[in-house]
C-alpha positions as CSV (number, residue, x, y, z in Angstrom):
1,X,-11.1,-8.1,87.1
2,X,-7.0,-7.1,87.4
3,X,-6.6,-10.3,85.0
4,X,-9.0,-8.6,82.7
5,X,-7.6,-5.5,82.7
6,X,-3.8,-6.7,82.2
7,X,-5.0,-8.6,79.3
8,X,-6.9,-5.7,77.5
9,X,-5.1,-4.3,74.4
10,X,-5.3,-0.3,74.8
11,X,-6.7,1.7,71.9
12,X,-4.4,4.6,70.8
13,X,-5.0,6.7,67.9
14,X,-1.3,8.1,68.0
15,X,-0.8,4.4,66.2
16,X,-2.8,5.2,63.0
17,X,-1.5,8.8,62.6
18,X,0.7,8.4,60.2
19,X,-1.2,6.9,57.5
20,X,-3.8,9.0,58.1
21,X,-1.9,12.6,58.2
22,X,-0.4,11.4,54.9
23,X,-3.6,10.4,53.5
24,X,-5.4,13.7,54.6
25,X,-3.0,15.6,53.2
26,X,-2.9,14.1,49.9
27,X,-6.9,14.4,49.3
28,X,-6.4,18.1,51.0
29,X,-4.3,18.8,48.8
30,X,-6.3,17.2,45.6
31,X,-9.1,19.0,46.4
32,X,-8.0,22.4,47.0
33,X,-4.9,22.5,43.7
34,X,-7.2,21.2,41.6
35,X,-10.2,23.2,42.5
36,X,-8.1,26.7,43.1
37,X,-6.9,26.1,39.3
38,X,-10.6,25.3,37.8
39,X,-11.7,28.7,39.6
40,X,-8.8,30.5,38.0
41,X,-9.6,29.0,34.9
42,X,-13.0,29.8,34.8
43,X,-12.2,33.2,36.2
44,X,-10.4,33.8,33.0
45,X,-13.5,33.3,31.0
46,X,-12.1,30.1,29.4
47,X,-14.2,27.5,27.5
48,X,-15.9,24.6,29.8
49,X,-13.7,21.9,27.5
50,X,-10.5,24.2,28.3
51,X,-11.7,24.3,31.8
52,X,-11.9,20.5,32.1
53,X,-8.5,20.1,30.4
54,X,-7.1,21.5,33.1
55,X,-8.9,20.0,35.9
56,X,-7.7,16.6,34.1
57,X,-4.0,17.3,33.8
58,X,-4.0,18.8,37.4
59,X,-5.4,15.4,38.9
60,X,-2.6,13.7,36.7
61,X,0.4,16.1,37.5
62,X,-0.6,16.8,40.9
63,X,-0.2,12.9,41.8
64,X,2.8,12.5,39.9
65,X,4.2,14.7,41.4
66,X,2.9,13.5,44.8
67,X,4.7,9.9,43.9
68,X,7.6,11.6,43.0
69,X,8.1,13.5,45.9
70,X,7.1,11.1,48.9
71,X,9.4,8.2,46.9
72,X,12.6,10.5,47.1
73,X,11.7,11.5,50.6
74,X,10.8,8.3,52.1
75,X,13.8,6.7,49.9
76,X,16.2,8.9,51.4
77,X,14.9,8.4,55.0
78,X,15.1,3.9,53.7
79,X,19.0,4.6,53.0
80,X,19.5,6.2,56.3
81,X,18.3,4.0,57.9
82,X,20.1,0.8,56.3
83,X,23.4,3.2,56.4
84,X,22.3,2.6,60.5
85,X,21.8,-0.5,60.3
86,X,24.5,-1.5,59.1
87,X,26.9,0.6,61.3
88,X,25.2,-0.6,63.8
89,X,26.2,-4.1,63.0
90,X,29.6,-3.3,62.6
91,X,29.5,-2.2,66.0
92,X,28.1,-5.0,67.0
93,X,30.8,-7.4,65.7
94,X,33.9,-5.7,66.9
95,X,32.4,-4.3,70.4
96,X,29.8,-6.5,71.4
97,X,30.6,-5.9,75.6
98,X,30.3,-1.8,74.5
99,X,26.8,-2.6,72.8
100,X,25.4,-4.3,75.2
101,X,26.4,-1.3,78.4
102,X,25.4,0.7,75.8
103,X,21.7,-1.1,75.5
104,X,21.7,-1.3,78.9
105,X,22.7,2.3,79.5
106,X,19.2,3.0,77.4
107,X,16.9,1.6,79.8
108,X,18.5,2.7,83.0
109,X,17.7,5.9,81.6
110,X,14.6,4.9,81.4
111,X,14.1,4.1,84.9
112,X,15.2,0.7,85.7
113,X,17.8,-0.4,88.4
114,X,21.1,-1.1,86.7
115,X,21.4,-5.1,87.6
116,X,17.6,-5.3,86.0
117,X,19.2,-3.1,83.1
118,X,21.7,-5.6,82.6
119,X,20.0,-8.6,82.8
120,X,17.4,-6.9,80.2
121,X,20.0,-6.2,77.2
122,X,21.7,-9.3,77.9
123,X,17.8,-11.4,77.0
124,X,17.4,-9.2,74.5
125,X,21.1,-9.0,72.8
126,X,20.7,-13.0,72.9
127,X,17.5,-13.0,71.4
128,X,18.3,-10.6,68.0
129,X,20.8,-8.1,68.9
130,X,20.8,-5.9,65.6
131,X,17.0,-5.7,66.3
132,X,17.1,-4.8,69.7
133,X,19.5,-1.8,69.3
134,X,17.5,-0.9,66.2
135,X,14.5,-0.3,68.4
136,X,15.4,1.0,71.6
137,X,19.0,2.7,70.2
138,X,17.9,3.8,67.2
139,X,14.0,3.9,67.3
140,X,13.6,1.8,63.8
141,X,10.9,-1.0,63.3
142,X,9.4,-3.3,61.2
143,X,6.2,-1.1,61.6
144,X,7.9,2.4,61.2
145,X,9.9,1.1,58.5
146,X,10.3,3.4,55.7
147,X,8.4,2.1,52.5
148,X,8.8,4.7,49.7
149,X,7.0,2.7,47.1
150,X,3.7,2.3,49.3
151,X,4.3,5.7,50.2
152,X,4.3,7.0,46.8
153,X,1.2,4.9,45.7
154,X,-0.7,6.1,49.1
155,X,0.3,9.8,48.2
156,X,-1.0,9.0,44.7
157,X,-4.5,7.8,44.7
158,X,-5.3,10.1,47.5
159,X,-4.2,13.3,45.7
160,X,-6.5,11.4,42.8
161,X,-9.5,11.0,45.1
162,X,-9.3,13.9,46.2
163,X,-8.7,15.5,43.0
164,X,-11.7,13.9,41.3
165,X,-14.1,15.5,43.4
166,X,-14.0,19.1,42.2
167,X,-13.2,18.1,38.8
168,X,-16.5,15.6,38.8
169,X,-18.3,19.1,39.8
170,X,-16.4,20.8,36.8
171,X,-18.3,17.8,35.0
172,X,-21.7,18.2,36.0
173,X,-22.3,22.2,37.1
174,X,-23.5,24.2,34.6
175,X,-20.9,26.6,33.2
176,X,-23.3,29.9,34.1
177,X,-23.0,28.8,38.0
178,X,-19.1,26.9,37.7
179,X,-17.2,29.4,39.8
180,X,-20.3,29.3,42.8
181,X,-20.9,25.4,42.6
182,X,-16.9,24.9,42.3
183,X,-16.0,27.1,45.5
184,X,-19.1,25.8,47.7
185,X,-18.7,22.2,46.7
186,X,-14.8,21.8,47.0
187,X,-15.4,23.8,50.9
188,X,-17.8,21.4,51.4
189,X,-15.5,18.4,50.3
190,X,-12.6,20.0,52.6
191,X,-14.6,20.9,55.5
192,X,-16.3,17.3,55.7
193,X,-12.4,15.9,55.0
194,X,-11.4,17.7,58.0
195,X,-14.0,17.0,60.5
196,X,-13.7,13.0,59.8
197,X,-9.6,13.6,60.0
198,X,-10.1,15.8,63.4
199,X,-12.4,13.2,64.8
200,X,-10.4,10.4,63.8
201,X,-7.4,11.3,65.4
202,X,-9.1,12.5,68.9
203,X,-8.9,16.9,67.7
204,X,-11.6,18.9,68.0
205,X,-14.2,18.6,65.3
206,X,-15.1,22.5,64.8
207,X,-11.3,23.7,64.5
208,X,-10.2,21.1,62.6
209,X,-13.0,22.0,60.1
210,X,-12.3,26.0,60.5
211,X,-8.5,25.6,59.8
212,X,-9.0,23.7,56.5
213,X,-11.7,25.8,55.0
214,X,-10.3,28.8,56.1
215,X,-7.1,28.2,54.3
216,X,-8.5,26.3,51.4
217,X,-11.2,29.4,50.7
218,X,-7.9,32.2,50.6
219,X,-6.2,29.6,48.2
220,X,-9.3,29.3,46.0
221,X,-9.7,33.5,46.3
222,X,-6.0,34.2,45.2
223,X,-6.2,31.6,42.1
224,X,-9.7,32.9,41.2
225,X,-8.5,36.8,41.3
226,X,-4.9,35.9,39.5
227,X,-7.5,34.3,37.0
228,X,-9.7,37.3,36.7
229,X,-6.5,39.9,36.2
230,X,-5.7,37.6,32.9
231,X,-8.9,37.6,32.0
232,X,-9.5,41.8,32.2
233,X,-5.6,41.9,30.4
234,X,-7.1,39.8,27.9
């Protein structure tokens, strides 16, 4: 039975948070720009084609823009990183006795005895000694590794997805009932996005869906009464 349990990987959702806080937010996103600017479209009294237009170049915009912005950031987080990196391996080179009390400095801190400390950076200095400090010094991995290209794609096609939902509805509502459909369909969309996103990571369902639709539903009111002020100017 202790064998058993020793050998048992643990399941922890914290692991798988990342990717999917990034790829909430992108079809969050999607969904609500691109609905909020049909409703102020349509508020405005504008033709169903001129209404589509826009859901169309939102969709495109708003994950070009998405791309853009995750590439730079996560690009600029990849250069600090190698900037580390590499002073790190400088360090290594012309202080290699400072490194390693340095490493072993880390996990004393952490709670071992100070001849186990030792005896730990010393395995793992011998083993790969850029990688260790990287790790335990500087908290970088293989698996946490900035990646601004997958970044941007990933920020991308979910702003799409989640984009094309609303603007399928723009598709196939009739334009008499647009603004109705449009408003309960995309809070649909959102509240079902952020119960699976709550349950996923472990939050509690109900506020998880409350939070998104709540928010979401005064960002679809403000675009749809900005819309309606043009429209009584006009």
């Amino acid at each position: 039975m202790k064998a058993n349990k020793l050998n048992r990987k643990e399941y922890h959702r914290l692991g798988s948070f990342g990717w999917l806080r990034a790829a909430v937010l992108g079809a969050n996103d999607g969904i609500v720009s691109t609905s909020s600017l049909i409703l102020g479209v349509a508020a405005s009294h504008a033709t169903h084609h001129s209404i589509l237009v826009s859901g169309i170049a939102s969709l495109v915009a708003g994950a070009m823009s998405m791309a853009t912005g995750e590439y730079v950031s996560v690009q600029s987080q990849a250069d600090n990183e190698q900037a580390e990196l590499a002073r790190e391996s400088t360090e290594l080179h012309s202080d290699d006795e400072g490194e390693h009390r340095e490493l072993a400095g880390i996990y004393i801190q952490r709670g071992l005895a100070p001849a186990l400390a030792k005896q730990v950076a010393t395995q793992l200095m011998e083993h790969d000694a850029l990688g260790a400090h990287a790790r335990y010094e500087l908290g970088i991995t293989e698996t946490l590794r900035a990646q601004p290209l997958s970044a941007a794609l990933a920020s991308a096609i979910s702003f799409a997805l989640g984009a094309a939902l609303p603007l399928s509805v723009a598709f196939l509502a009739p334009s008499d009932h647009l603004i109705v459909t449009m408003a309960a369909a995309s809070l649909f969309f959102l509240a079902l996005l952020g119960g699976l996103a709550a349950q996923a990571g472990g939050a509690n369902v109900t506020r998880g869906i409350l939070r998104v639709t709540f928010w979401s539903a005064m960002a679809m009111g403000v675009t749809a009464g900005i819309g309606t002020l043009f429209a009584g100017a006009a």
